[in-house]
N, C-alpha and C positions, 0 to 999 in steps of 0.2 A: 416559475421555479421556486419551491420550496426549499429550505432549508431541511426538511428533513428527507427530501430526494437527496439533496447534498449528502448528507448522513450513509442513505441508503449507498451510494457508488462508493465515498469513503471506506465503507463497511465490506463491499466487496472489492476495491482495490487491495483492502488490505488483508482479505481471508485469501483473496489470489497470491500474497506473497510479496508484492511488491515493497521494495524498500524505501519509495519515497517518490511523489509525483509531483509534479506542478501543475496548478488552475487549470491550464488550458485544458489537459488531458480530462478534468472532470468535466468542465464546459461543453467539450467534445463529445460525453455520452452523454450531456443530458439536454444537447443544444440548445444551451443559455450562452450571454455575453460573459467573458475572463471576467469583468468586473463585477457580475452579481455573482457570481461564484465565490472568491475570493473575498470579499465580507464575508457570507458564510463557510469557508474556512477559518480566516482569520476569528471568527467563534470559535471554533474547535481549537484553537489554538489556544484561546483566552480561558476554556474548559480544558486543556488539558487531554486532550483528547490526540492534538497533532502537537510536532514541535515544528520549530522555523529552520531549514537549513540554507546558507548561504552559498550558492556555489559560485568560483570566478571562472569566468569560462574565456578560452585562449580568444583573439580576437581573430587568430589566421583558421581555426578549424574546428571550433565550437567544442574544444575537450576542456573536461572541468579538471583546473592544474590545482586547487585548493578549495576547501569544505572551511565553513565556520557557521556553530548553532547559531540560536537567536541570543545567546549570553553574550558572546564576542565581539568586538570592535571589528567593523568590516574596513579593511585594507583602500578604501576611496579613496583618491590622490597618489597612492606609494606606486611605486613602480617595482614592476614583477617580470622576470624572466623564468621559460621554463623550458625542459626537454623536451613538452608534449606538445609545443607548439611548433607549425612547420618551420618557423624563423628565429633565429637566431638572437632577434631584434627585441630588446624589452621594448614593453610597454606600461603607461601608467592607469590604473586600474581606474574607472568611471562606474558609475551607473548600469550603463548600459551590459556591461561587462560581468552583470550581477543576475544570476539567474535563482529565484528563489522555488523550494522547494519542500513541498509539505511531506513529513515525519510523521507516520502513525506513532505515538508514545507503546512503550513495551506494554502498561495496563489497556489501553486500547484495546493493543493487536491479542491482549489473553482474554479480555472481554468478548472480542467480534470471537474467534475459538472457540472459545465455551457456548455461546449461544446458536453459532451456527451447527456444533457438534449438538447441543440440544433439539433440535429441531431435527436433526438430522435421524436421531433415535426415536423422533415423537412419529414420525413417517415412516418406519421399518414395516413391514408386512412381519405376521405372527408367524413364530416358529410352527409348522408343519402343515404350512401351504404350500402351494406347489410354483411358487413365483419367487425368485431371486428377491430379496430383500432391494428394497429403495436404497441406493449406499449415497451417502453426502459425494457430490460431486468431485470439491474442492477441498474439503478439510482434513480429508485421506480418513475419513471416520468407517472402517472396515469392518464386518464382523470376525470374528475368529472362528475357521472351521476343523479346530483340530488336528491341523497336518492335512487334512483333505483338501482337494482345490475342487470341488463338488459339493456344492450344499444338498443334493439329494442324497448323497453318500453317508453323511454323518449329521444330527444336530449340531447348531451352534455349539459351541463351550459358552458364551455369553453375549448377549444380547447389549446387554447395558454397560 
């Protein structure tokens, strides 16, 4: 497992839209250990690349009742009650009770955009072939057909 496999799933986590994963999920596509993953996140983090988000997650039903970035004091020892949890009952927030989760940075997620929108136009098939253009899968990069829903109907308006 490379660090820029890491890169690579980060990169499509987050042209998919996602707003924020944890290790395991990248572990998961690329069937490495949570822990060699997570160094190379914690790079991206140290690059600016991801940020750190803190979730406290309930202990009776696994919902997350409060978020804190990596700038924040996390709540360890204080004792939390919430509506989201099925009980009543507070609890004093531990470790365990801390679930972290990686944050594409806003320049990231306009970086991975731009690039996959680039590629995505480098792949187009030329206007007046007879084969639907290559469209980007995922980064909704469309061509514009003029009001027509036919590309045999009308040329592009624009390509680029």
């Amino acid at each position: 497992m490379s660090a820029d496999r890491v890169l690579e799933i980060v990169e499509d986590l987050t042209d998919e839209g996602t707003a924020g994963f944890r290790a395991s999920a990248v572990a998961r596509r690329l069937s490495s250990r949570v822990e060699q993953v997570t160094l190379a996140l914690l790079g991206m983090v140290r690059d600016g690349r991801l940020r750190l988000r803190f979730d406290v997650i309930c202990p009776d039903n696994g919902r997350t009742i409060e978020s804190f970035w990596q700038e924040q004091e996390l709540p360890i020892g204080q004792t939390r009650r919430s509506d989201r949890c099925d009980s009543d009952e507070p609890f004093v927030v531990d470790k365990a009770h801390i679930w972290i989760t990686f944050v594409p940075s806003e320049r990231f997620r306009l970086g991975v955009r731009r690039r996959r929108a680039q590629c995505s136009r480098e792949t187009r098939v030329r206007a007046g072939d007879e084969q639907e253009p290559g469209l980007a899968r995922r980064t909704g990069c469309r061509p514009t057909w003029g009001g027509e829903t036919s590309p045999s109907a009308q040329a592009p308006r624009s390509w680029w």
